[in-house]
C-alpha positions as CSV (number, residue, x, y, z in Angstrom):
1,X,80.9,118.2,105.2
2,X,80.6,116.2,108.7
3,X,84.4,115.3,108.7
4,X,83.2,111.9,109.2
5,X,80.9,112.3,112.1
6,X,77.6,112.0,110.2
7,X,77.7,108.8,108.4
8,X,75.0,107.6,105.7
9,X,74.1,104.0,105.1
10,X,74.7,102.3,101.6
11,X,71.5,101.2,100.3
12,X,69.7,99.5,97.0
13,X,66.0,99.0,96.5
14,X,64.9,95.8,95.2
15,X,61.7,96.5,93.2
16,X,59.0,93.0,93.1
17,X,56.9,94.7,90.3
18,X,53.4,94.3,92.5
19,X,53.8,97.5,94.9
20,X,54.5,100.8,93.6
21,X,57.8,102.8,94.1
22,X,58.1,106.4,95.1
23,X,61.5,108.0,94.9
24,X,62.2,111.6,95.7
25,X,65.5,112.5,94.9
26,X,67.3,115.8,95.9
27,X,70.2,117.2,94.4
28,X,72.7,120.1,95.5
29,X,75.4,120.9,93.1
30,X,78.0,123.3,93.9
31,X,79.6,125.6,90.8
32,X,82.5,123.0,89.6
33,X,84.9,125.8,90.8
34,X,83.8,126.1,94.8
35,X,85.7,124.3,97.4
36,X,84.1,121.6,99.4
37,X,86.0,120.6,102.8
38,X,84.3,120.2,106.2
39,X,82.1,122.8,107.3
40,X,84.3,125.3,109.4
41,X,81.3,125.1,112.4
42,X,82.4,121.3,112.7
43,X,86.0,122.0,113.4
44,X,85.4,124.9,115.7
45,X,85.9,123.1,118.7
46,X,89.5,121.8,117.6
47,X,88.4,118.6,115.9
48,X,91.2,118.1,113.6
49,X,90.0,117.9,109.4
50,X,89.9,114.3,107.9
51,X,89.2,115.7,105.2
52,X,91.0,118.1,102.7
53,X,89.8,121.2,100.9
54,X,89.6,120.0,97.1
55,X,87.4,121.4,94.0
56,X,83.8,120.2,93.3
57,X,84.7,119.6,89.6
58,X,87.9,117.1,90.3
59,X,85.6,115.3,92.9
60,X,83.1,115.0,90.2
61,X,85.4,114.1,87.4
62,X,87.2,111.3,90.0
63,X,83.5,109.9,90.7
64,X,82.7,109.4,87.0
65,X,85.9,108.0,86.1
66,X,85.4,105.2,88.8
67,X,83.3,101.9,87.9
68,X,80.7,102.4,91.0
69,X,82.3,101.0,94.2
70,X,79.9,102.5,97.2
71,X,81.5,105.5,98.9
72,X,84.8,104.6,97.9
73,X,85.0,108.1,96.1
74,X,85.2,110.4,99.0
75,X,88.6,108.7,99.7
76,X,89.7,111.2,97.1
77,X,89.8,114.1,99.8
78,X,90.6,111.8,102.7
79,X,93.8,113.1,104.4
């Protein structure tokens, strides 16, 4: 949605059992047939897309059909 300019960081918890955990996970889920590309507002000043336009269901369907490799999935709309 950033085209790249916004990166997240990769992370795992490692639980020791003798402190609680508190997880509060949030979830948006486009309709499996909306588009999902860079926001338009991020390539209004000419940036070019490094990204491609491509439907929320084959993005979901390529991340499940992947053994978990990090971000690797995104590379599926990478131009």
């Amino acid at each position: 949605m950033s085209n790249g300019r916004y990166k997240s960081i990769e992370h795992r918890v490692i639980a020791n059992g003798s402190n609680n955990r508190i997880s509060v996970p949030i979830f948006i889920n486009p309709m499996p047939s909306d588009k999902i590309s860079p926001f338009p507002e991020v390539l209004a000043s000419g940036e070019k897309a490094v990204y491609k336009e491509v439907l929320y269901s084959d993005y979901v369907k390529h991340f499940f059909r992947k053994a978990h490799d990090g971000k690797k999935t995104i590379d599926l709309a990478k131009i």
